[in-house]
N, C-alpha and C positions, 0 to 999 in steps of 0.2 A: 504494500500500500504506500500510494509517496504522499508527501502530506506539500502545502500548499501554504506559501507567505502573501496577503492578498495586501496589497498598499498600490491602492489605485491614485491615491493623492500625488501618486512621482510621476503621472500619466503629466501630466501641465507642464514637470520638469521635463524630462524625456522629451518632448514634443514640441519643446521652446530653446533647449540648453544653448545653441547655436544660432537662433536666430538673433541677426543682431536689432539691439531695440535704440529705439530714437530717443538721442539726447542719456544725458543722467538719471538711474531709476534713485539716485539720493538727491535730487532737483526736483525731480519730476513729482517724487511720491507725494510731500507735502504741502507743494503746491496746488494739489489737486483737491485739497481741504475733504479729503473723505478718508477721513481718521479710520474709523473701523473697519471699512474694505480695505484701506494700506495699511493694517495692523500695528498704526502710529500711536504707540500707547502714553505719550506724555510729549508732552513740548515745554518749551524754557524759550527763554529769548533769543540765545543765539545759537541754539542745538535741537533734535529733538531724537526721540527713542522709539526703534521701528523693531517688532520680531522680523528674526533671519526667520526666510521660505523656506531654507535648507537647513533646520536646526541637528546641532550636535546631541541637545540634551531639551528636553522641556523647559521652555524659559529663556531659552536661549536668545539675547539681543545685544541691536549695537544700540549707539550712543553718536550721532552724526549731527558737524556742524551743517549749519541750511548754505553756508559760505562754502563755492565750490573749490577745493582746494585739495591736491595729493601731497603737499608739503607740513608734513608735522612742523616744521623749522617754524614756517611760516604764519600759526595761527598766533593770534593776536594774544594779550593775558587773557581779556575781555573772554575771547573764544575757549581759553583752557581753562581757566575759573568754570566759566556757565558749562560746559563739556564733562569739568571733572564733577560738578557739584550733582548734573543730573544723572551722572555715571552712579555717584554714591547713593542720591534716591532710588533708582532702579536696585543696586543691591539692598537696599532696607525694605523694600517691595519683594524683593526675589525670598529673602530671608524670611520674611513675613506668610508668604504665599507658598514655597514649596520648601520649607526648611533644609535647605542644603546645605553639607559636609563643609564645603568650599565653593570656590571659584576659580576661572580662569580668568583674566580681565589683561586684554589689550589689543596692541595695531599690528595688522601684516601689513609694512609699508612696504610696497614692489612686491611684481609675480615671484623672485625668488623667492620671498618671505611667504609665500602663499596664499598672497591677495588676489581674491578673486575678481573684487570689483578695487582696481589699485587706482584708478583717477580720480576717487573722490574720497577723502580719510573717513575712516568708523573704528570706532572701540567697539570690539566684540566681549559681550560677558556673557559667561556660557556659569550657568550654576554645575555643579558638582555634587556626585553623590562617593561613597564608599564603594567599587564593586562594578559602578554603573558603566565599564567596560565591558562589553559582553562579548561573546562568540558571534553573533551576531556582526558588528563592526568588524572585528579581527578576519574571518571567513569570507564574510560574502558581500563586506562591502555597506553594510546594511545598516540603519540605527532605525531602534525600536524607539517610539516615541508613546505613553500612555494616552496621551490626550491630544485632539484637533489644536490648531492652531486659532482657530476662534475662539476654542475654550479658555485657552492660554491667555487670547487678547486678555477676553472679560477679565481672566482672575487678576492680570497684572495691572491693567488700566482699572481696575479697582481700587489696588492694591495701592498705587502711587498715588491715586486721588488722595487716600488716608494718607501716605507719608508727608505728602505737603501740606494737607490738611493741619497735621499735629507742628508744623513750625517748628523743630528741631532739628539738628545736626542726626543726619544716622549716628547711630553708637560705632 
């Protein structure tokens, strides 16, 4: 009997990975002011925080200035203040929401470094579990993800509402 992995949600990836799209999809997404179909889960003034399509882990997001720029050198304090501050919301939301071991937290600047989309900077934070490397990834390529990415939106644009709501520093 062979058994059957069914994730038809990579059908969009598969079917798109090459085609190339117009303009910056870190320009384009939040200009388009539809927060929740571009799983644009917080904005700041000169940054804001989008789930990756392709996540490593549940939770999984960057942190992108709206200024188009592939130069870390070159963001302003202004830019890495408001970048770093909603970087650290998002973890006090992640911590809040899916109680994770850890984190990864930073930038693949250039395709060597394994930036996918390398023309426009983003801080990736990927939450962490104990374990949560499985045979899955290692074999076939593959990550399990428990939850839709709509789910995810809601819990984390929830989530961040309340961390800014409460007016403190993350711990």
């Amino acid at each position: 009997m062979s058994e059957r992995l069914w994730a038809p949600w990579r059908m969009q990836y598969v079917s798109t990975a090459n085609q190339p799209s117009e303009g910056c999809i870190f320009c384009n997404k939040p200009a388009e002011a539809n927060d929740a179909e571009n799983l644009i889960v917080a904005r700041s003034e000169l940054c804001y925080a989008i789930l990756n399509l392709y996540p490593y882990t549940s939770g999984h997001l960057m942190v992108v200035p709206y200024r188009h720029t592939s130069d870390f050198t070159r963001l302003s304090a202004e830019e890495s203040l408001d970048l770093f501050q909603l970087a650290q919301q998002c973890v006090s939301a992640l911590e809040r929401t899916y109680r994770p071991d850890g984190f990864n937290i930073g930038f693949n600047l250039g395709r060597s470094a394994g930036a996918g989309i390398e023309e426009h900077l983003h801080m990736h934070i990927v939450p962490r579990w104990y374990g949560d490397t499985n045979f899955m990834t290692t074999i076939g390529e593959v990550r399990v993800l428990p939850e839709s990415l709509e789910q995810t939106y809601q819990r984390l644009a929830s989530a961040l509402q309340e961390v800014r709501a409460d007016g403190r520093a993350p711990r």
